[in-house]
GUPA-981799 format. One record per residue: residue number from 0; x, y, z of N, C-alpha, C, O in turn; residue in one letter. Coordinates in steps of 0.1 Angstrom, whole numbers, always signed. Layout:
REM residues N
+------+-------+-------+-------+-------+-------+-------+-------+-------+-------+-------+-------+-------+-------+
: lomi :  n.px :  n.py :  n.pz : ca.px : ca.py : ca.pz :  c.px :  c.py :  c.pz :  o.px :  o.py :  o.pz : votor :
+------+-------+-------+-------+-------+-------+-------+-------+-------+-------+-------+-------+-------+-------+
:  NUM :     X :     Y :     Z :     X :     Y :     Z :     X :     Y :     Z :     X :     Y :     Z :     a :
...
+------+-------+-------+-------+-------+-------+-------+-------+-------+-------+-------+-------+-------+-------+
//
This chain:
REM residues 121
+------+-------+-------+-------+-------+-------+-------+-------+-------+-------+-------+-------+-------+-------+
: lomi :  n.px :  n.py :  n.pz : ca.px : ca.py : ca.pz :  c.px :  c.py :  c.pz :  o.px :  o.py :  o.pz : votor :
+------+-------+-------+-------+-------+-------+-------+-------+-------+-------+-------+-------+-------+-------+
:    0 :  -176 :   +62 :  -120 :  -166 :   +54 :  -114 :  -170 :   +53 :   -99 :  -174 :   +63 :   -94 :     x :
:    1 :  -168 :   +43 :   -91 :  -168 :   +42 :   -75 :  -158 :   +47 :   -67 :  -146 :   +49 :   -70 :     x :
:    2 :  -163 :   +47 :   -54 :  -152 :   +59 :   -51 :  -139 :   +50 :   -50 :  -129 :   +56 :   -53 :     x :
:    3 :  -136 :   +33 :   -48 :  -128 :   +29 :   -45 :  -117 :   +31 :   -63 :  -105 :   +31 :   -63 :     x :
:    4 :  -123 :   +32 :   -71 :  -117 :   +31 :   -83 :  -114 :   +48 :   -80 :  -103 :   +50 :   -85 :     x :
:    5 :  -118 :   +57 :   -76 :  -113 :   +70 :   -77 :  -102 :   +72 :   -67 :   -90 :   +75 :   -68 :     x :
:    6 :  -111 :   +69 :   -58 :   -91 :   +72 :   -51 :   -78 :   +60 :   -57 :   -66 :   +63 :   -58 :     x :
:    7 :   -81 :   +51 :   -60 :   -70 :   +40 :   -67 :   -63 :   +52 :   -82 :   -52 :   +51 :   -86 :     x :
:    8 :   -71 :   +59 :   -88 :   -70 :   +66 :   -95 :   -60 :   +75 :   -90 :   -49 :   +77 :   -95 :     x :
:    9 :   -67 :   +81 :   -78 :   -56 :   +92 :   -75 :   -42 :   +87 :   -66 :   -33 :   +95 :   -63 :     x :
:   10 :   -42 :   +77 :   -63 :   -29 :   +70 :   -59 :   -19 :   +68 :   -66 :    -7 :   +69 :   -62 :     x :
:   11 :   -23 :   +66 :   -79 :   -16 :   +58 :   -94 :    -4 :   +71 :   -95 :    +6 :   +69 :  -102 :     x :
:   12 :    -7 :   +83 :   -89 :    +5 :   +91 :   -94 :   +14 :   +95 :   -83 :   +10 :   +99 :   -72 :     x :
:   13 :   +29 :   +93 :   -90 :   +35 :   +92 :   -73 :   +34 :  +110 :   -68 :   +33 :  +114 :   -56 :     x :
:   14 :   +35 :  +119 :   -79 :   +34 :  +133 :   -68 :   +20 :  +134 :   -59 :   +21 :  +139 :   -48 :     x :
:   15 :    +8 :  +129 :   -62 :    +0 :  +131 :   -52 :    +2 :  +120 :   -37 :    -1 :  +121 :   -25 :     x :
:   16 :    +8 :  +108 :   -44 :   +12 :   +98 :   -30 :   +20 :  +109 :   -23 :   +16 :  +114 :   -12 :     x :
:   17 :   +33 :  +113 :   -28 :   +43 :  +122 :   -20 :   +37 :  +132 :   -14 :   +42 :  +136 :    -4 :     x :
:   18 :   +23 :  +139 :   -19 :   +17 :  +149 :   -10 :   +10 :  +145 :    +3 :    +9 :  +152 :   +13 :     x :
:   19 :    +5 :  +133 :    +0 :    -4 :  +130 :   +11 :    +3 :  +123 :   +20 :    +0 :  +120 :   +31 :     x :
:   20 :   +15 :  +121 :   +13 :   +26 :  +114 :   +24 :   +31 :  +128 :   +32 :   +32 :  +127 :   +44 :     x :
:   21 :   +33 :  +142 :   +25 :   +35 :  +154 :   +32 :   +26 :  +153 :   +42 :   +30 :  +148 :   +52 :     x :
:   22 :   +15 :  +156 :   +43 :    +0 :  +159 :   +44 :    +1 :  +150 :   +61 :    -6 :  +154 :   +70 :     x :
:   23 :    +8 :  +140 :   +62 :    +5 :  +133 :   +72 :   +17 :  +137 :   +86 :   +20 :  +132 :   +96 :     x :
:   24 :   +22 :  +146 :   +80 :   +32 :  +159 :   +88 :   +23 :  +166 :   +97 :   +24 :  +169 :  +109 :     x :
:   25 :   +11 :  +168 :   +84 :    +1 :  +181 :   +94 :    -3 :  +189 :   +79 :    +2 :  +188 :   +68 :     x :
:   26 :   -13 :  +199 :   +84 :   -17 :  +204 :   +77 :    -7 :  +212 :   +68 :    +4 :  +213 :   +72 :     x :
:   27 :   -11 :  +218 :   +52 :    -3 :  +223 :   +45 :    -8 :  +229 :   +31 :   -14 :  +221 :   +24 :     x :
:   28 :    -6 :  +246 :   +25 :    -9 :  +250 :   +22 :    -4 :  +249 :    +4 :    +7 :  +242 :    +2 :     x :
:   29 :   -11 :  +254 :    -6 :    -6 :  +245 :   -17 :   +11 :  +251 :   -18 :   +20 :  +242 :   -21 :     x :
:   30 :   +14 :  +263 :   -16 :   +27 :  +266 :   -13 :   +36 :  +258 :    -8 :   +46 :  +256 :   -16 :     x :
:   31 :   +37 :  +253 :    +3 :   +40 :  +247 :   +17 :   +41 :  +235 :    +5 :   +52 :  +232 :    +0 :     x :
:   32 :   +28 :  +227 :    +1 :   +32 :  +214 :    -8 :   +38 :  +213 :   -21 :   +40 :  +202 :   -26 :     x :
:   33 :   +41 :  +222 :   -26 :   +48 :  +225 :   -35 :   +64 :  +230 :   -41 :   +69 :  +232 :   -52 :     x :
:   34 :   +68 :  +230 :   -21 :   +80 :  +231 :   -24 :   +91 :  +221 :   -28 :   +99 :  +223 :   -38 :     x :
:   35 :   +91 :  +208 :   -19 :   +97 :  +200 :   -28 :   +94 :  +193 :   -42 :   +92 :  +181 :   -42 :     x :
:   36 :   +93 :  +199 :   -51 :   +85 :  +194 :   -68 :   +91 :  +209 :   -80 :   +90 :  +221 :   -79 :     x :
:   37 :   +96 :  +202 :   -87 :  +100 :  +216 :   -94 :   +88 :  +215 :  -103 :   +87 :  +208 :  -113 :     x :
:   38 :   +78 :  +221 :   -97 :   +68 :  +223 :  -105 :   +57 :  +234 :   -99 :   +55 :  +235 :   -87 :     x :
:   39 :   +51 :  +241 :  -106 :   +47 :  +250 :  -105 :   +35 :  +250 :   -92 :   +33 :  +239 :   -87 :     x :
:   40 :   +26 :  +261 :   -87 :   +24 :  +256 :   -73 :    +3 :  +256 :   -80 :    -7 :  +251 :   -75 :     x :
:   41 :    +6 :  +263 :   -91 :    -5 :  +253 :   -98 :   -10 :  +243 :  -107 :   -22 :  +240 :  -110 :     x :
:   42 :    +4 :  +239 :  -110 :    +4 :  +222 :  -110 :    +2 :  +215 :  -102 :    -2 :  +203 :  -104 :     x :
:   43 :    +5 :  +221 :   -89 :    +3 :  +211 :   -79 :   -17 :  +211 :   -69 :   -24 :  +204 :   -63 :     x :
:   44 :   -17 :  +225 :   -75 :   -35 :  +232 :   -73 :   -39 :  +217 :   -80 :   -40 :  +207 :   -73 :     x :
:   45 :   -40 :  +218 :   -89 :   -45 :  +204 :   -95 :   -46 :  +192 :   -93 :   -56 :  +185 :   -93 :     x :
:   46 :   -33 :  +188 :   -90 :   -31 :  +174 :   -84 :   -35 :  +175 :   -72 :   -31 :  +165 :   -65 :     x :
:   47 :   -44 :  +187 :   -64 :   -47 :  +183 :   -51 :   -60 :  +185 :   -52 :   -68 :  +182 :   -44 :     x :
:   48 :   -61 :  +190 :   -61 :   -80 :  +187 :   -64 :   -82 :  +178 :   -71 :   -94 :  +178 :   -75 :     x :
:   49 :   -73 :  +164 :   -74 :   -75 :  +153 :   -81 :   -79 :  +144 :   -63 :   -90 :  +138 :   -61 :     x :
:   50 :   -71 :  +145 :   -52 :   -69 :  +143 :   -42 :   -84 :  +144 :   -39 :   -92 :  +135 :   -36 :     x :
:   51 :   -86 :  +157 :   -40 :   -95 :  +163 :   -28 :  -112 :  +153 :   -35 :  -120 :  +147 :   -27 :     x :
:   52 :  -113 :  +154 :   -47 :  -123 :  +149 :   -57 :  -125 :  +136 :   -52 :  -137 :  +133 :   -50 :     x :
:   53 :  -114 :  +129 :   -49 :  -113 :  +114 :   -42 :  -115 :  +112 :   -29 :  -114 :  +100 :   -25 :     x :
:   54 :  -116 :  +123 :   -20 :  -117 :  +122 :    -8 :  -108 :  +121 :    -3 :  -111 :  +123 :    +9 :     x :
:   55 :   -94 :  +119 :    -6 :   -86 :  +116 :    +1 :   -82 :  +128 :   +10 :   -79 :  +125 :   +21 :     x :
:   56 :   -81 :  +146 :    +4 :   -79 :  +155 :   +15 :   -91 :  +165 :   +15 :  -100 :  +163 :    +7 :     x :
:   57 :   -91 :  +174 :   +24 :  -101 :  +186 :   +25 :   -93 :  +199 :   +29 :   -83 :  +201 :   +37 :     x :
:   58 :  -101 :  +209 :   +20 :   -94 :  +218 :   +23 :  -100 :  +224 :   +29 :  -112 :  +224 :   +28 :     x :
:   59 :   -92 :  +238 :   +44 :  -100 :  +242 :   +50 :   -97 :  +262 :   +47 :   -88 :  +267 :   +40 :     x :
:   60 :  -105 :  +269 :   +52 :   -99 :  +281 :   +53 :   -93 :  +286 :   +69 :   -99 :  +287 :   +80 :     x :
:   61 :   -80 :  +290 :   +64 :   -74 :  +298 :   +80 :   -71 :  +312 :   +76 :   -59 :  +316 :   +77 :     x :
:   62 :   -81 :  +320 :   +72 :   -76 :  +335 :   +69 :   -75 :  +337 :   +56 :   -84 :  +338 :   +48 :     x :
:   63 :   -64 :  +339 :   +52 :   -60 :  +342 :   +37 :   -57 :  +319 :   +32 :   -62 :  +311 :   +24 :     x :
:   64 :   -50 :  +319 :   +40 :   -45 :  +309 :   +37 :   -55 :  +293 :   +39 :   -59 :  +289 :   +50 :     x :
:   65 :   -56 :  +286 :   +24 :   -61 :  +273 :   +25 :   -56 :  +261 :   +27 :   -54 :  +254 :   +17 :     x :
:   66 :   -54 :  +257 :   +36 :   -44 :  +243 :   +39 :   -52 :  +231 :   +38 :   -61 :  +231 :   +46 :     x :
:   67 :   -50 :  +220 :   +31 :   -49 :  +208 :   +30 :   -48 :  +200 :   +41 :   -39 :  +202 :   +49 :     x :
:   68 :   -58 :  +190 :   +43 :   -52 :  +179 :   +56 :   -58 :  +169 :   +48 :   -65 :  +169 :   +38 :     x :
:   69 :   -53 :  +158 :   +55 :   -57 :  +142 :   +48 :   -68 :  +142 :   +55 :   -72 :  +150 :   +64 :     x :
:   70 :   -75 :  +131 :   +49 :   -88 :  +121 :   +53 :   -82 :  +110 :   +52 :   -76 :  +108 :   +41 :     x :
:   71 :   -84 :   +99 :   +64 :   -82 :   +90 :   +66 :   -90 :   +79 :   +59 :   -86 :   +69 :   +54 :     x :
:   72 :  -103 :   +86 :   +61 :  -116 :   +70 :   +53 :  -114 :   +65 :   +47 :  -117 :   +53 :   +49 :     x :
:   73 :  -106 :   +71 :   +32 :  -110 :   +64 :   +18 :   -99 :   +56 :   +21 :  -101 :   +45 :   +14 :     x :
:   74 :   -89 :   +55 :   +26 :   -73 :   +45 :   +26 :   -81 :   +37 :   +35 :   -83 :   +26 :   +30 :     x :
:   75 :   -86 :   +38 :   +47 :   -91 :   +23 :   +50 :  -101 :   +16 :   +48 :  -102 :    +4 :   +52 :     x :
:   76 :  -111 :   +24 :   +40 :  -114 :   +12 :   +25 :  -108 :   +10 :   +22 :  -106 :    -2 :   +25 :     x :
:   77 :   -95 :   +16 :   +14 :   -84 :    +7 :    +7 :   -82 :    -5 :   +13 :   -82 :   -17 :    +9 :     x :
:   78 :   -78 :    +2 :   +27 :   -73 :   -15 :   +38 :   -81 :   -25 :   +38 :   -76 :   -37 :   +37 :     x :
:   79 :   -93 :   -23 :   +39 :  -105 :   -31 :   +39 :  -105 :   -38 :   +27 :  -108 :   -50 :   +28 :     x :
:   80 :  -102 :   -35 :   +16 :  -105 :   -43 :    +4 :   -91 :   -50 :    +0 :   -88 :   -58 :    -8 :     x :
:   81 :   -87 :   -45 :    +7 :   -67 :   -52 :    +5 :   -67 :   -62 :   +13 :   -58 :   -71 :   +12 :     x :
:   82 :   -76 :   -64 :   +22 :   -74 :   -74 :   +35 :   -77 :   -90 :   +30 :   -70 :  -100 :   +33 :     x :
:   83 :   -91 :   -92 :   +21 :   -94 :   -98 :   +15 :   -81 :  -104 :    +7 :   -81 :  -116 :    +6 :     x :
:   84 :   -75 :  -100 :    +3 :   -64 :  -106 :    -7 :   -49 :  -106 :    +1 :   -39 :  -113 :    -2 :     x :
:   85 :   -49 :   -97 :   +11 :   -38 :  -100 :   +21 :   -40 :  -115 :   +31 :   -30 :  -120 :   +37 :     x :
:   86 :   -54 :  -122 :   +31 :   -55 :  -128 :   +36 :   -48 :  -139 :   +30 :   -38 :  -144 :   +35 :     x :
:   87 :   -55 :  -142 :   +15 :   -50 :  -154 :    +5 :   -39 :  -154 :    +9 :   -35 :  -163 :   +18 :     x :
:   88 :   -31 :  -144 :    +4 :   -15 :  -144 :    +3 :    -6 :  -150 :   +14 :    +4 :  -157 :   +12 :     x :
:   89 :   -16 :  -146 :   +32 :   -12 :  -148 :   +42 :   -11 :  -162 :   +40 :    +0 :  -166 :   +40 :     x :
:   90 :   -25 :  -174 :   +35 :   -24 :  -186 :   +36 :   -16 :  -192 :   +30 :   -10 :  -200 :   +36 :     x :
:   91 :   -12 :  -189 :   +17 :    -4 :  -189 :    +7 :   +10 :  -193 :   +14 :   +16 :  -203 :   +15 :     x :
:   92 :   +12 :  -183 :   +18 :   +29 :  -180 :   +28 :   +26 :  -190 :   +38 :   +35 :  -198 :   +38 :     x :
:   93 :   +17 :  -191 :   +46 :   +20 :  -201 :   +56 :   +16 :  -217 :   +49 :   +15 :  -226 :   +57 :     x :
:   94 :   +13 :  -220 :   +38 :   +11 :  -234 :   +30 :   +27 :  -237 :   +28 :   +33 :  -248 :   +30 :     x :
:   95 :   +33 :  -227 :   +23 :   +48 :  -226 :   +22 :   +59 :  -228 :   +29 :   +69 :  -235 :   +27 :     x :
:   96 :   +54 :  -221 :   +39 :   +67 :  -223 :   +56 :   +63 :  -238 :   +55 :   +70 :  -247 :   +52 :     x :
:   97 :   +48 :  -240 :   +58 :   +49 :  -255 :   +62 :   +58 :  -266 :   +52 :   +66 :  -275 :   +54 :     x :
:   98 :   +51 :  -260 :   +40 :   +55 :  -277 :   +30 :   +73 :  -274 :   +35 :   +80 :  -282 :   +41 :     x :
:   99 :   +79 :  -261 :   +30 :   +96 :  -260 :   +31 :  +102 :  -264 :   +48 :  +114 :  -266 :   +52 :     x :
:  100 :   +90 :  -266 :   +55 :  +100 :  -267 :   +71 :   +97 :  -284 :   +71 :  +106 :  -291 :   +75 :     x :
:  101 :   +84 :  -293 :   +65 :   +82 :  -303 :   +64 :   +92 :  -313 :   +57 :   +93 :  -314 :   +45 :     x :
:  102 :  +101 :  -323 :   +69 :  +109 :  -330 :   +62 :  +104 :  -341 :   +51 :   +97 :  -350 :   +54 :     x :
:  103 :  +109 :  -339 :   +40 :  +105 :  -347 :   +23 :  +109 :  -360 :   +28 :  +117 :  -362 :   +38 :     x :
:  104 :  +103 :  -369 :   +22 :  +107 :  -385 :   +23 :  +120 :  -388 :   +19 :  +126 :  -397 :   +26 :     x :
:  105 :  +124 :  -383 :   +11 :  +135 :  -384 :    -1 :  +149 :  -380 :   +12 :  +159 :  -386 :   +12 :     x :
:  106 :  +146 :  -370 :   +23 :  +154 :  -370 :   +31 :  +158 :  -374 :   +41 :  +167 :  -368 :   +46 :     x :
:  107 :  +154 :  -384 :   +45 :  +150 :  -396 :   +56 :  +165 :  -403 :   +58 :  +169 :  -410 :   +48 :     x :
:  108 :  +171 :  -402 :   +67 :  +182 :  -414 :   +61 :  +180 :  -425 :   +61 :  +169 :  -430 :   +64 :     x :
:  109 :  +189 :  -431 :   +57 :  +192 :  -449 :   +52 :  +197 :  -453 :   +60 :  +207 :  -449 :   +65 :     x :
:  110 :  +189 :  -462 :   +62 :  +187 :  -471 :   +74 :  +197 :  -484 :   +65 :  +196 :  -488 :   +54 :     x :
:  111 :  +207 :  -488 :   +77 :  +217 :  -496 :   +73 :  +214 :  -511 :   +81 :  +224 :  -516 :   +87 :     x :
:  112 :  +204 :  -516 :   +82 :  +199 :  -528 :   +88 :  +199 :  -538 :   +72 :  +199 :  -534 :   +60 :     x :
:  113 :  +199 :  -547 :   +76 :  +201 :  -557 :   +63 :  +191 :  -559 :   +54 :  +192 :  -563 :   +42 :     x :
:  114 :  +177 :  -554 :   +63 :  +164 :  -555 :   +56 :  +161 :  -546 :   +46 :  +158 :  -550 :   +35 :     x :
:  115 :  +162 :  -537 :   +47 :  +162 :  -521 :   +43 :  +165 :  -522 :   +27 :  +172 :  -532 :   +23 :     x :
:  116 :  +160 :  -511 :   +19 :  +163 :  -516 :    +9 :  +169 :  -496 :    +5 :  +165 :  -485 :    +9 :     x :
:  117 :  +181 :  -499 :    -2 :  +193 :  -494 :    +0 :  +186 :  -485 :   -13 :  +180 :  -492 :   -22 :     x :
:  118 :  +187 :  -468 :   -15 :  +179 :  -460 :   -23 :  +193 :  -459 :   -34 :  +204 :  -460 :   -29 :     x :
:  119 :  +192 :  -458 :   -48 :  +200 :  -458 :   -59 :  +198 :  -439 :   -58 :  +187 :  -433 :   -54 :     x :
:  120 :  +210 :  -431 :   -61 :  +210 :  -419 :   -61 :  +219 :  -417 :   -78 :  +221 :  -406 :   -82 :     x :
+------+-------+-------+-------+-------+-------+-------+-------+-------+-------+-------+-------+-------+-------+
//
């Protein structure tokens, strides 16, 4: 798989989003990320080696204790490859303001000169 398909991989689950959304607090120990999750703190060992596999965190040693920090890289590839299709969308949206801000023919008023030829509604 490419790394872009691996970290999309490891996004796809919201407890590791919610960790690395922790993660962006500051560093944090599997403990420390495991407190809000009723789930065991090696259930969550796991889901942060699904993380770490993807690049998304690294873990370091401070003593006894191994704390987790993000990596920024692999999300702005993400950004990078989202940009391309953020762009479309951008044109898209602004094809739209125009045509919806663009007054239609159909709204024109009626012109009440004798020549004018009077619209049936």
């Amino acid at each position: 798989m490419d790394a872009l398909s691996t970290v999309f991989a490891a996004l796809a689950d919201p407890t590791r989003r919610a960790i690395l959304a922790r993660l962006l607090d500051g560093d944090a120990s599997v403990t420390e990320l495991a407190e809000p999750f009723s789930m065991t703190p090696r259930a969550v060992s796991k889901h942060i080696a699904v993380l770490e596999s993807a690049g998304l965190i690294t873990r370091g040693r401070d003593a006894q204790r191994r704390p987790s920090r993000i990596r920024v890289q692999p999300l702005v590839d993400v950004d990078a490859w989202l940009d391309s299709y953020r762009q479309v969308w951008q044109d898209r949206f602004d094809r739209l303001d125009e045509r919806l801000t663009r007054p239609r023919e159909d709204d024109s008023p009626i012109s009440t000169s004798p020549t004018s030829e009077r619209r049936a509604w």
